[in-house]
N, C-alpha and C positions, 0 to 999 in steps of 0.2 A: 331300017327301023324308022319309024313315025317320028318327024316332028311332036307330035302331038306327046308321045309318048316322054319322047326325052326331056321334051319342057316339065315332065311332072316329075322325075328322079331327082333332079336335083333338091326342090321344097320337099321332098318326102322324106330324103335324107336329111336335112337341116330339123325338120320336124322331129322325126327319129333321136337323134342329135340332144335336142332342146329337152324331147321328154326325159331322157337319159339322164340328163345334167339335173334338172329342175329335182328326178327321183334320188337319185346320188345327193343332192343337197339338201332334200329333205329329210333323208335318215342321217344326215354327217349334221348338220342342227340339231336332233334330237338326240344326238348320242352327245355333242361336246356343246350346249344346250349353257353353259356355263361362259363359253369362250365365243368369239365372234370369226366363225372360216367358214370360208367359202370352200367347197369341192377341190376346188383349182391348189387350194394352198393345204389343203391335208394330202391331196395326191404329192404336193411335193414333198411334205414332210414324210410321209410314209415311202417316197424314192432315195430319202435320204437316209431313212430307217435300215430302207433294206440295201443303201448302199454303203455299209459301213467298213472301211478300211483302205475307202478308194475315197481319192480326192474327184473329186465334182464340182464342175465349174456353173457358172451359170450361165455361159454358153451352151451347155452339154444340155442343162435342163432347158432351156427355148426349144435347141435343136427334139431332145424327147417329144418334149408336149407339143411341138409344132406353136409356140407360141412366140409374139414378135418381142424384140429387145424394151420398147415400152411398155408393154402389159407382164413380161415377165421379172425387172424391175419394181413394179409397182407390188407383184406378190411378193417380192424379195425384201423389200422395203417395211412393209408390213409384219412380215413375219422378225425380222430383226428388231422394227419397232417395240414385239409383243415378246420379246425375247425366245421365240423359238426357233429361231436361228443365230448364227453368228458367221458375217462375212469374213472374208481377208482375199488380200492379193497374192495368185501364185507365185513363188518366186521367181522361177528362171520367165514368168510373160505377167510381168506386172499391170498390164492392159486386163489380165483375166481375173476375176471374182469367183473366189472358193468360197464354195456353202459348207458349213458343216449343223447338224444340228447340236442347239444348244440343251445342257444339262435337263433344264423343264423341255425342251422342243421332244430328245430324247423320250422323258416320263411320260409325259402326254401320250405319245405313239406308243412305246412299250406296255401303258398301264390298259391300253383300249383297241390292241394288236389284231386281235381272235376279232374284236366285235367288226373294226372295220372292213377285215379279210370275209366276215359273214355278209354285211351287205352289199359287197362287190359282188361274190358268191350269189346273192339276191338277186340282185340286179343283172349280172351275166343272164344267168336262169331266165329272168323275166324276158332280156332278147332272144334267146333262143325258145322261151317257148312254145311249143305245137311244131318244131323242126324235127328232125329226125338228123343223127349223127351224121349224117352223108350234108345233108340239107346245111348242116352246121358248117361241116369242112368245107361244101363252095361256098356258104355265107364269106367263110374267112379269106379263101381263094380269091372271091369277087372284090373283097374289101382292101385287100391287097393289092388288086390290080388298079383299083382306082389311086391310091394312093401313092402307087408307083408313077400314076399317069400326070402328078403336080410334083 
């Protein structure tokens, strides 16, 4: 394979990347248009939504999102600021921080569930548009491998 080539896969994916987030942000703005979150911090609340009955650390959520201990802090921060979450320490590793969503964290997600599972649904749609199901399944193949390879 070309130099030439590989220097251009990486900025395509970041691009890729960017548009993704920028559209995910622009319809999670106009749906909670009231409240002030970013993508990054409804995805966690709706990981919390849908992980109800399991303790979740916020370990566990960096390790998910691939995001580093200061930036995912800072959303944890935030959302506890705003009251839709509530921290605590596990007990038997007092080092660890349990998320749980709070009472409104909860409402929020519950009252607005369907709409955000629609523009994820949206959005999915929009990357694989003009693929074909095969075209889809090495997409996912490929994206796997890459991710396996960091």
């Amino acid at each position: 394979m070309s130099d030439k080539l590989l220097n251009r896969l990486g900025p395509k994916i970041k691009i890729a990347n960017t548009l993704i987030e920028k559209e995910l942000n622009n319809h999670f703005a106009s749906l909670f248009q009231n409240y002030s979150l970013t993508g990054a911090q409804i995805s966690l609340l709706v990981y919390l939504y849908d992980s109800k009955g399991r303790t979740i650390t916020q370990k566990e959520i960096a390790d998910t999102f691939v995001l580093s201990h200061p930036t995912i802090r800072g959303i944890v921060k935030r959302l506890a600021d705003n009251d839709f979450i509530q921290t605590a320490h596990l007990q038997s590793d007092q080092r660890q921080i349990v998320l749980t969503l709070s009472a409104a964290g909860f409402k929020l997600i519950d009252e607005n569930i369907t709409e955000i599972h629609m523009i994820m649904d949206k959005i999915n749609g929009q990357i694989v548009a003009g693929l074909s199901a095969q075209d889809v399944n090495q997409l996912e193949t490929f994206l796997n491998q890459i991710i396996a390879n960091f």
